[in-house]
C-alpha positions in Angstrom: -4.9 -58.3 -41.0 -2.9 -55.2 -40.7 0.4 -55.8 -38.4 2.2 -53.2 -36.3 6.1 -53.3 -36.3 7.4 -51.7 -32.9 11.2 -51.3 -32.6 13.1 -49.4 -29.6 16.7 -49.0 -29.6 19.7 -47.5 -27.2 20.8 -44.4 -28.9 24.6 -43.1 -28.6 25.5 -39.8 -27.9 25.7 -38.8 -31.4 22.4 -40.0 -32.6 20.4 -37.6 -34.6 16.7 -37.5 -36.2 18.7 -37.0 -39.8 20.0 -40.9 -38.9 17.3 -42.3 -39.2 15.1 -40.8 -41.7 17.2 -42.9 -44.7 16.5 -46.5 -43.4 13.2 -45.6 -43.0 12.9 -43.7 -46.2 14.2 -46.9 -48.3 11.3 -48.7 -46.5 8.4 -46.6 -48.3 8.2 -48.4 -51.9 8.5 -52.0 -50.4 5.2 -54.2 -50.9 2.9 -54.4 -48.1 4.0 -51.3 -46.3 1.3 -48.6 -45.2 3.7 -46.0 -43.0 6.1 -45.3 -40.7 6.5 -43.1 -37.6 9.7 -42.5 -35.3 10.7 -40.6 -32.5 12.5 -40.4 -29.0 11.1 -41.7 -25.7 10.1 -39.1 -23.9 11.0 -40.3 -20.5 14.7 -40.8 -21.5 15.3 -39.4 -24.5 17.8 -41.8 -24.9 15.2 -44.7 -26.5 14.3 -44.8 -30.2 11.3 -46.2 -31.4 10.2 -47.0 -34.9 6.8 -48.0 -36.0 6.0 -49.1 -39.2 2.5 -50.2 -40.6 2.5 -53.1 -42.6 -0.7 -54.7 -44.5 0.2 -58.0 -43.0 2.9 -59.7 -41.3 3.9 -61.5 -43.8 5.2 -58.3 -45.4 7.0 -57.3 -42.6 8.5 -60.8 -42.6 9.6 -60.7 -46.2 11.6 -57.3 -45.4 13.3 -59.3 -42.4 14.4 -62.3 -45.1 15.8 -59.9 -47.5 19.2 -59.2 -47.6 19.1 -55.3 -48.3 17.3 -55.2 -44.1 20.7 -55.8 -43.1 21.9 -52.7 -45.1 19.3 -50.9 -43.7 20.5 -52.1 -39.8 24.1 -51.1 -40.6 23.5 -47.6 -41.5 22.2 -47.0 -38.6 25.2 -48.4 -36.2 27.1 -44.7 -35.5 23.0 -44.2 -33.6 22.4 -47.5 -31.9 24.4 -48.5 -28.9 23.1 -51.8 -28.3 20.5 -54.3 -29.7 16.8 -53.5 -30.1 14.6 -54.3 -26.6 11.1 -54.5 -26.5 8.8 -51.8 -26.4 8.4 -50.2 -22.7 4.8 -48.6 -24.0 1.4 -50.1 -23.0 3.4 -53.6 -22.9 1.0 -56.3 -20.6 3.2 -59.4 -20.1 0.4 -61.9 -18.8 0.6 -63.2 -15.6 -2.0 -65.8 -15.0 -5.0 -65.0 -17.0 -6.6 -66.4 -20.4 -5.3 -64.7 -23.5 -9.5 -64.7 -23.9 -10.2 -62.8 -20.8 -7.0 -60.6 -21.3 -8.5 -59.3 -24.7 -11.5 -58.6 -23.2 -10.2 -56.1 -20.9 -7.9 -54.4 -23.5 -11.0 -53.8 -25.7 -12.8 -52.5 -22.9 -9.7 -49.7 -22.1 -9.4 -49.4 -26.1 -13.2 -47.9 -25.9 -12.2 -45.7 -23.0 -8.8 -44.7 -24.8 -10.7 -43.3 -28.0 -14.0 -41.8 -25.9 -10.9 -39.8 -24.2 -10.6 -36.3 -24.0 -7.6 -35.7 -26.1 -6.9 -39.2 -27.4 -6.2 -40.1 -31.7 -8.7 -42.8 -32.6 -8.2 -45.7 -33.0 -6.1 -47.2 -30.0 -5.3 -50.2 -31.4 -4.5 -53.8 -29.5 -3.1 -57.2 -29.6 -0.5 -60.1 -28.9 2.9 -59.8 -30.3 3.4 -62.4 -32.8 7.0 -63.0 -31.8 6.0 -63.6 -27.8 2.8 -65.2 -26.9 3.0 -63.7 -23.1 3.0 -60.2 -24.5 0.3 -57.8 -25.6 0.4 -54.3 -26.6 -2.1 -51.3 -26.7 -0.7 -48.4 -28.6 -3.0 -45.4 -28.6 -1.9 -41.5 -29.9 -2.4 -38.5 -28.1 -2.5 -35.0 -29.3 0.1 -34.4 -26.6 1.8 -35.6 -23.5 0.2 -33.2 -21.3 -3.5 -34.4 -22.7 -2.6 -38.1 -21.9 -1.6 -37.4 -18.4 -4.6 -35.4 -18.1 -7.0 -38.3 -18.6 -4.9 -40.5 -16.1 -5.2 -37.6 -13.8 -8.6 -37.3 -14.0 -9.0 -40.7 -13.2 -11.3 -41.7 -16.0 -9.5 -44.4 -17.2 -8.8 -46.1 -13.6 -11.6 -48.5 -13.2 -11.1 -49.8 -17.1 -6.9 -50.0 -16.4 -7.1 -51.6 -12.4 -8.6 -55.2 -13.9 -5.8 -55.5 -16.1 -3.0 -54.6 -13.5 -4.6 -57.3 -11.2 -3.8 -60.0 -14.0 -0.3 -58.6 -15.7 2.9 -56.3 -15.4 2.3 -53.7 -17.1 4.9 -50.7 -18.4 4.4 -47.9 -20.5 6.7 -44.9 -22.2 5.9 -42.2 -24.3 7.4 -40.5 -28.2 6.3 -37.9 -30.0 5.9 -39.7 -33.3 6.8 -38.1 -36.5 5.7 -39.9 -39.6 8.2 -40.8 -42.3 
């Protein structure tokens, strides 16, 4: 099963795009990776994130073992001002329902995601391997504005209320560009 590797980061004052493209360039050739995106949180600018696409976590697991990640990490230090936090985006930390009934709803607001006016099929979903209590829905837009049009229109309310009733929920937005 296909994994999705989400990183954010703190960025210094003298963080550019150009920082970044090299890690995530020497990431291209190595087994098991499928792509990678990055960008700047809208909301802040401040925030990077880094998605990679990986054919299973496994793969993205061997690239955390090897010893040429933590090259990769220290070239980008000038950028980073602090360690990596979870993602704010579409992040549901449970509260007190059933993983079972949790996933339900998510593919329910998955379907309404990619019937959206606006929205990049496929929103995808699941529960971070590294923390249980967390799941993620990560869905593209073909712009900011379109994606606050939907939630403005209200469409998506009675799929998204059932979910805030049973876990915190934050979100954040990047204009992803693939590597």
């Amino acid at each position: 099963m296909p994994a999705i590797e989400i990183s954010t980061f703190p960025l210094s004052d003298s963080a550019t795009p150009e920082l970044f493209k090299e890690p995530l360039e020497a990431i291209k050739g190595i087994d098991g990776h499928i792509s990678s995106y990055y960008g700047l949180q809208t909301e802040n600018n401040k925030t990077a994130y880094f998605v990679s696409v990986w054919e299973t976590y496994a793969h993205r697991e061997k690239l955390i073992g090897d010893p040429k990640y933590a090259g990769l990490l220290e070239k980008l230090k000038t950028a980073i001002t602090g360690p990596p936090y979870p993602p704010p985006h579409r992040l549901l930390r449970r509260l007190h329902a059933d993983a079972a009934k949790l996933t339900a709803l998510e593919e329910e607001l998955v379907k309404g995601f990619d019937a959206a006016a606006g929205a990049r099929k496929p929103c995808v979903y699941g529960q971070s391997a590294e923390d249980k209590t967390k799941f993620y829905i990560i869905s593209g837009w073909d712009s900011l504005e379109a994606h606050q049009a939907v939630v403005a229109g209200g469409s998506l309310t009675p799929l998204v209320a059932p979910i805030l009733a049973i876990a915190e929920f934050s979100q954040g937005h990047a204009t992803l560009q693939k590597q």
